[in-house]
N, C-alpha and C positions, 0 to 999 in steps of 0.2 A: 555537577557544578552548574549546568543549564538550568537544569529543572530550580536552583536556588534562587540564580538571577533571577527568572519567572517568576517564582514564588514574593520576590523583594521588590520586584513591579510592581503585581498585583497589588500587594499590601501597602504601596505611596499612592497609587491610585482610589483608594477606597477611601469613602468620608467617615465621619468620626462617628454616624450612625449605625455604618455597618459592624463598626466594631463591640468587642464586648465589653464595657464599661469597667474603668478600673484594672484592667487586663490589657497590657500594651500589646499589639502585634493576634491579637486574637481574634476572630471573623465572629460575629453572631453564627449557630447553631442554622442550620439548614438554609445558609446562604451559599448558592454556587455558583460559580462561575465560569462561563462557558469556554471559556481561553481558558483555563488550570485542567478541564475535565479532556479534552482533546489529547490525543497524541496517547503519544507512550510515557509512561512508567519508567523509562531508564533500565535501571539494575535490579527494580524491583520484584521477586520472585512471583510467578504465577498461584494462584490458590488453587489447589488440585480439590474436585467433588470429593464428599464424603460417600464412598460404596455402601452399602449395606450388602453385606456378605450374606451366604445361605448359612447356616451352622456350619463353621468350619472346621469342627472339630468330630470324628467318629460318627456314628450312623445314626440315621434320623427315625429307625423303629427299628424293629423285632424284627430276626428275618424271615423272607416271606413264607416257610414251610412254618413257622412257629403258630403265627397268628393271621387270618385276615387285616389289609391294609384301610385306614380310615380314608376318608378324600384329600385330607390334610398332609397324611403323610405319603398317601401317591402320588400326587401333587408335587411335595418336597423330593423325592425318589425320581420323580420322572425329569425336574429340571437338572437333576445332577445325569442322567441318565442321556440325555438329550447331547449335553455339554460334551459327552463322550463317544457318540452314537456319529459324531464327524471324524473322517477319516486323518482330515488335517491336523485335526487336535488329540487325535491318540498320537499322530508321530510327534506334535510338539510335547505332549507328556512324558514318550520313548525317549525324546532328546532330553527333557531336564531330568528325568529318573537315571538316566545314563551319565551327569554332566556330574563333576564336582560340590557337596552338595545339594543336590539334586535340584540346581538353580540355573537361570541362564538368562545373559543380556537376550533383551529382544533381539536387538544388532547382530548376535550371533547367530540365530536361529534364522533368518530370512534365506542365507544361502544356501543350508541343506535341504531348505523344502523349496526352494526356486521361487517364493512370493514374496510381491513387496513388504515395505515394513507395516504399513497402514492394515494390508488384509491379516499378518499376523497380530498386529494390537489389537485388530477385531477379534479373531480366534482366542487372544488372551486374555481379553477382555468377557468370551463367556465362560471361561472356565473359572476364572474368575467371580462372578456371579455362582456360580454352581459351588464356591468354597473348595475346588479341589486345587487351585494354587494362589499365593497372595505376593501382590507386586510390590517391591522395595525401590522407591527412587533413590538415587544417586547421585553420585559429581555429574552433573552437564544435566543433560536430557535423556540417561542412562537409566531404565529401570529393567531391575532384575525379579527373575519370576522365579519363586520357589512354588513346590509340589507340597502341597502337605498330603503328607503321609498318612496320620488318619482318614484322612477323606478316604482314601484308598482301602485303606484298608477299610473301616466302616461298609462302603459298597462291598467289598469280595464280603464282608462277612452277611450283610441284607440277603446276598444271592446265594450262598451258598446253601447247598441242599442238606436236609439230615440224613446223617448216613448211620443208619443202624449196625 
């Protein structure tokens, strides 16, 4: 209701130049105004980035007893590799493969591992990037992490040895 008032200021204050001709109540195109651009937004929802995920889906090559790896796909191997190579993010992986499933508010997970929320969004943030979980926001400021499963599996099957 604030932000409208403002809005129906600004707009008796502007002269008939700024406006778009023929279109009552309409500003010219790349006119701003320093008083509207301030402040907050209200109720307005925030715009979450677009991630770009690793392939989140199954294994990124042949497994390693099959074939030599290219750079490309050691490369791709190793950032998933890396993402799980921390201790803290195998137990948050243990926690949502163990969870209902196999998902879990961040909120939830801060108290079994004893860190704040911030260093877990960090830690969920790179498994994340490595495609081995993908975050679903929620009511409030709630986002829940599922494990994908192929990711998982994908890697046990990369490493795993041939057994004659």
């Amino acid at each position: 209701m604030v932000y409208a008032k403002r809005i129906d200021k600004y707009l008796s204050e502007l002269s008939s130049a700024d406006l778009t001709p023929g279109v009552p109540g309409v500003v010219k195109p790349g006119l701003i105004d320093s008083r509207l651009s301030r402040g907050t937004m209200g109720g307005m929802p925030k715009p979450l980035p677009v991630i770009e995920l690793a392939s989140a889906g199954g294994a990124c090559c042949a497994p390693l007893a099959d074939a030599p790896l290219t750079a490309e796909q050691a490369e791709d191997l190793a950032v998933r590799l890396k993402a799980i190579a921390d201790p803290t993010r195998l137990r948050l992986l243990s926690l949502m493969l163990a969870s209902p499933g196999m998902q879990a508010c961040t909120c939830d997970l801060t108290e079994p591992l004893g860190l704040t929320q911030p260093t877990i969004t960090h830690h969920l943030r790179k498994l994340t990037a490595a495609g081995l979980v993908v975050p679903e926001r929620r009511v409030g400021n709630f986002t829940y992490y599922r494990v994908v499963s192929d990711a998982l599996t994908g890697l046990a099957a990369i490493l795993a040895p041939v057994t004659a």
